[in-house]
N, C-alpha and C positions, 0 to 999 in steps of 0.2 A: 504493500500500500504506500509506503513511503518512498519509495523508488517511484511510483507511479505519479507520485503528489512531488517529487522534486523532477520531473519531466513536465511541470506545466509553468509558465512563463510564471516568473514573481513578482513582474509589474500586477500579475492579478490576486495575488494575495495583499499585496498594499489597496490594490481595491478596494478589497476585502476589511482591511483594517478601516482605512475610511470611508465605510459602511456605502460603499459606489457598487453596490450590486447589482446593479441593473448593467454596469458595464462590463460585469463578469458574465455574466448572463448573454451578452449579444456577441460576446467572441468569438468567431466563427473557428479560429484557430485552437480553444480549446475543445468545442463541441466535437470537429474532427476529429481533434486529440483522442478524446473518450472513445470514439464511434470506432476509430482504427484499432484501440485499445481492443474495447470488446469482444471488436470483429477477429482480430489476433486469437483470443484466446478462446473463443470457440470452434474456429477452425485447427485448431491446436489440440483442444480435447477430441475433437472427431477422429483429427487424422491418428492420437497415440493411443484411442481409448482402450485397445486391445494390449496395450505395454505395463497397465498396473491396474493391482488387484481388485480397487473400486475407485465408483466415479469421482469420489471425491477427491480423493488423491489426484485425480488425471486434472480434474481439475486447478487444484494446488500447485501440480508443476508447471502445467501450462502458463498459468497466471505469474510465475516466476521466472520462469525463463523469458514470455513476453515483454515485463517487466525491464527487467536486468539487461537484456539486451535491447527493448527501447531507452533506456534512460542511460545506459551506455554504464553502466554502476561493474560491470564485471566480474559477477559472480554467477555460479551455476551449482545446480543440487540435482542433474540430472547431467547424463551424457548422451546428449542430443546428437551425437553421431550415429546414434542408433536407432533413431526416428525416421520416418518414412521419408522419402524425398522433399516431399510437399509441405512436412510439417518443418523442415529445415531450408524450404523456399519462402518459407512465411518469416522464417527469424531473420532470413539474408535480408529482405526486403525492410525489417523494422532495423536491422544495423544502416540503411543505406536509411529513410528519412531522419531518425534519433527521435529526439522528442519534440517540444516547442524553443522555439526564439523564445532568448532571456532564462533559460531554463538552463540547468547544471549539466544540461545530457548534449553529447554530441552529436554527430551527425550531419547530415546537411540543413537539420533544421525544419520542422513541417510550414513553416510561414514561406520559407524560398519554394518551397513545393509547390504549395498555395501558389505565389502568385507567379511563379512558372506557367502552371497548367493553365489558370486563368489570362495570362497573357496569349498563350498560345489557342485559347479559344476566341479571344479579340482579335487576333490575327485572321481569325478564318472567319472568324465575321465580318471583318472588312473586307478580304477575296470578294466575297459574295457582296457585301454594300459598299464599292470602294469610300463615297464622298458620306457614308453614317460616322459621325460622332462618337469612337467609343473610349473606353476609358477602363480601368481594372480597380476594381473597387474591392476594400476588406472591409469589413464591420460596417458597409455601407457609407464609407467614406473613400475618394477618389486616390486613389495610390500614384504617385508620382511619377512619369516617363521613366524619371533618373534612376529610380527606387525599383521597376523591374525590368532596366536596362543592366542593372548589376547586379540582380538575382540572377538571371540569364547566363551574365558571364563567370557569375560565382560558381553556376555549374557545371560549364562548359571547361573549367580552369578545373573543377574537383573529377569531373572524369577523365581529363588527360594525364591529371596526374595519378589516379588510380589507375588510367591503362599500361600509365608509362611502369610503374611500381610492377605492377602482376609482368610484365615482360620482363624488366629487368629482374624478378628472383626467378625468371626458370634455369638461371645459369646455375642453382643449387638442385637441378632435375625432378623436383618437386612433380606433384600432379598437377593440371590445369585448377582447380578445384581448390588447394593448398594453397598456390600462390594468388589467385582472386582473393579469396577472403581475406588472406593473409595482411592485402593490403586494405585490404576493404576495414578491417578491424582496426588496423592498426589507424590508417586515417581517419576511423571514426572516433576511436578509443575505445571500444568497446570490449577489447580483451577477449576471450575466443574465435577462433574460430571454426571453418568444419573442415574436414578428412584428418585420420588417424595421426597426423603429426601436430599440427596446431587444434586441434579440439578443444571440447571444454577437460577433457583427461590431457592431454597433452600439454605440449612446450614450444617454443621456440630457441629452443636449444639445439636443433640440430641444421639451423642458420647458417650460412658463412659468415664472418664479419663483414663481409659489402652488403649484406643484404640486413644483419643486424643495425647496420650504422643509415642504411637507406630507409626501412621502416622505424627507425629513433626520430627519424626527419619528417617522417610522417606522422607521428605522432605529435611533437611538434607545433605540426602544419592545423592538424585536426583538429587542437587547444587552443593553440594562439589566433584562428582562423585566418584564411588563405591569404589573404589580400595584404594583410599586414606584413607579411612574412617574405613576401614578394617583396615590397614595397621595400621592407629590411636589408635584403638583398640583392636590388637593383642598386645599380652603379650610379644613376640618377642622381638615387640620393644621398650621397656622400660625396657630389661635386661642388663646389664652391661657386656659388650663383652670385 
């Protein structure tokens, strides 16, 4: 539960404090939140219910593992290597959103998701109505060109360098599967990942140091967020203007 309660942004618990419930209430970003929640860990208890002895159990681990790997928190009480395909397509997928903007949990964030997806549906609205008016709104208020001009490129910058990561450790012969997540975790922070060497049983111990010292950077990358980091390490900015 508290894994689940430090996954949601904490501008809405100061809401909360001064008694602004009505604007916790219209968050469109937490209601997702909760809905993706949910939906996680019933498709979770479907897919394992045959892996323990009753439902309530199934339900418990479900709900913890969903958890721990939405909120990026890095702990496991089950070894979900051993889970069906499907039930370890559904944790891949909560390591790649994390939780909410503002919130302790990494990931790419469910707000840049948001207005991702919502920009790319005003895009194809316009195809269809070149000269309509439109605009990408959260909370019923107008989101800024700038605001999902660099969610866009916040993504397009997180999957080059997770593709670039998973290529560069297959020089450690790893499985396709290994190295994906491997970097996928480690960019997220999330700390597991899946096939038998980096699992929730497993280590990153059997690394090369080019690939220990390339996911340290990813890690990093994943806390400090991306743009900063860049920014840190462009040449730009340590020229004398």
């Amino acid at each position: 539960v508290f894994m689940m309660l430090f996954g949601v942004n904490f501008n809405l618990y100061f809401f909360l404090l001064m008694r602004r419930g009505k604007e916790v209430l219209k968050n469109e970003e937490l209601r997702l939140y909760l809905i993706i929640s949910v939906t996680a860990v019933i498709l979770l208890t479907i897919s394992i219910r045959n892996f323990y002895d009753s439902f309530g159990e199934t339900v418990r681990v479900s709900f913890f593992q969903a958890m721990t790997v939405s909120s990026t928190a890095g702990f496991s009480t089950a070894d979900f290597e051993l889970w069906p395909s499907f039930a370890k397509g559904v944790l891949v997928l909560l390591m790649i959103v994390g939780g909410c903007g503002g919130s302790t949990a990494g990931g790419l964030k469910l707000s840049r998701v948001m207005i991702l997806v919502k920009g790319v549906f005003r895009d194809i609205r316009k195809l269809v109505r070149p000269k309509a008016v439109e605009v990408v709104r959260m909370d019923g208020e107008a989101i800024p060109e700038e605001t999902v001009k660099n969610a866009k490129n916040y993504i397009v910058i997180y999957l080059c360098i997770l593709v670039g990561t998973a290529f560069a450790l297959t020089v450690d012969n790893f499985d396709l599967e290994t190295n994906v997540t491997a970097a996928l975790t480690c960019l997220n922070n999330v700390g597991p990942g899946l096939g038998k060497v980096i699992g929730p049983t497993g280590n990153f111990a059997g690394f090369s140091y080019f690939s220990k010292i390339l996911l340290t950077i990813d890690m990093l990358i994943g806390r400090l967020e991306l743009l900063p980091m860049i920014v840190l390490f462009s040449p730009e900015t340590w020229k004398k203007h």
